[in-house]
N, C-alpha and C positions, 0 to 999 in steps of 0.2 A: 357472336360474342357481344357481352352485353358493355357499353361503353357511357355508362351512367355515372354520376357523380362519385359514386365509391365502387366501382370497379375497382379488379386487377390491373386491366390496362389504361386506365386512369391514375391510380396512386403511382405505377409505375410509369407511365410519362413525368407527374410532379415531381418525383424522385429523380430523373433523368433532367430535367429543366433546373432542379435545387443543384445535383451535382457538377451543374456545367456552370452557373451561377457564381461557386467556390471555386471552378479553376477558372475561371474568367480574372476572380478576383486576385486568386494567387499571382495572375501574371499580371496584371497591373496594378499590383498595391507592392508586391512582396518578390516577386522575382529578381534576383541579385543580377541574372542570366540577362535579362534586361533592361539592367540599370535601375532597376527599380530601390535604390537607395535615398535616402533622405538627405535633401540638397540644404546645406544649411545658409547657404549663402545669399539664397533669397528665394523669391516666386520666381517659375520660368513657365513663360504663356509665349503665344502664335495669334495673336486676332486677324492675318494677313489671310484671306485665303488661298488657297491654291499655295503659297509659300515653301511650307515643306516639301510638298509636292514636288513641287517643279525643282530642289533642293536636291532631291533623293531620287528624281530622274536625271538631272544633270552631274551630279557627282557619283551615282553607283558603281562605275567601277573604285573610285577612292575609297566610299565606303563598305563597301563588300555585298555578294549577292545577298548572303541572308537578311543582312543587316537591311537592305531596297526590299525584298521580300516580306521580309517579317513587316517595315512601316508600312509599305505602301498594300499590299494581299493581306497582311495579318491585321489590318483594321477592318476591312471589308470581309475577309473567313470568320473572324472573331464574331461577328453580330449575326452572321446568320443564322447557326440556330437560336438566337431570341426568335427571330423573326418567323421561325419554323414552327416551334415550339409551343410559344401560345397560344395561335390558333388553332393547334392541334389539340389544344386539353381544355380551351372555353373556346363555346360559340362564340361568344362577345369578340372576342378579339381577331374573327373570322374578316373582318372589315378592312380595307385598303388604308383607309386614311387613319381608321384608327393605331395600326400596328406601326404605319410610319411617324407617327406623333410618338407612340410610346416607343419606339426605339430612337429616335430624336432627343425625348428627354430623358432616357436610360442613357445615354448616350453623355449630356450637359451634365447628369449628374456627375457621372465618372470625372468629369474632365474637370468638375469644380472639386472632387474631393481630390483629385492628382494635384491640385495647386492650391487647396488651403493644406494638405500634409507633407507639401512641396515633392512628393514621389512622382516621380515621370513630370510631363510638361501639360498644361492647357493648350489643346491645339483645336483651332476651327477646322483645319481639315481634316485629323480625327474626327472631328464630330459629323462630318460628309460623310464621309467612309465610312463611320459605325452606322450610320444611319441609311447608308446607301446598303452596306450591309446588311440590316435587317429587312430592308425594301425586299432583297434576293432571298431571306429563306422565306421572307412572305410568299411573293413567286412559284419557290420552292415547292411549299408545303400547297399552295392553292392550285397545281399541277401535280401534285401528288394524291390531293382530293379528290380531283376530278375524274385519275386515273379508279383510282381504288371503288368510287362512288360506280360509274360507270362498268369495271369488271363486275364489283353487286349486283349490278340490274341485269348485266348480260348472265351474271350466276344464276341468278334469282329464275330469270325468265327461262334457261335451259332446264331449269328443275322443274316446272310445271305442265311441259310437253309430257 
């Protein structure tokens, strides 16, 4: 299958990486389900690390499973497919340090437009998590490579017997 810049299964990665893009944003700009309302009362930021963390490990039963769930797994699920993602559709981004720098600063940016449109909060441990998150679909996707790369050559090599 030919996986060249205008491929089928190239437009359709980009397609698949835009649509996750839009619900990414859905749920942290616009999700009601999430609190995602506009706080008029001021800015609400976290520069503490570890803070919420250790907040939402020691009160989870007060604030319920999903709710410990959703902060603490749903930062770190949320960014893995970036992290899967675009090194699967540019070599460029095939790089370790480069996909954790851009999910690092994919990651700042979110958290500065959640606190200048005051929707959801500026949190540094979010920005751990989204970024530790994309570290794992890099992972991910760099053992998914290896897998698929490696059935090829064992495909490749069976067919020439």
């Amino acid at each position: 299958m030919k996986q060249g810049k205008n491929s089928t299964f190239t437009k359709a990665g980009w397609l698949l990486f835009y649509l996750y893009i839009i619900m990414l944003a859905y749920f942290l700009f616009f999700s009601e389900r999430y609190g995602r309302v506009v706080d008029k009362e001021g800015y609400r930021y976290n520069l503490e690390l570890f803070k919420e963390i250790k907040r939402f490990i020691t009160y989870r039963e007060i604030v319920g499973f999903e709710s410990f769930v959703v902060n603490i797994l749903g930062n770190i699920l949320a960014f893995a497919p970036f992290g899967f993602l675009l090194p699967m559709l540019n070599v460029s981004y095939r790089k370790f340090l480069r996909m954790a720098t851009l999910s690092l600063w994919f990651s700042i940016m979110i958290e500065v437009v959640q606190l200048v449109t005051r929707v959801g909060i500026f949190d540094v441990d979010d920005i751990m998590m989204n970024t530790f998150g994309g570290i794992i679909g890099y992972i991910c996707y760099m053992i998914f490579h290896f897998v698929v790369v490696r059935m090829n050559k064992s495909h490749s090599k069976n067919h020439r017997r």
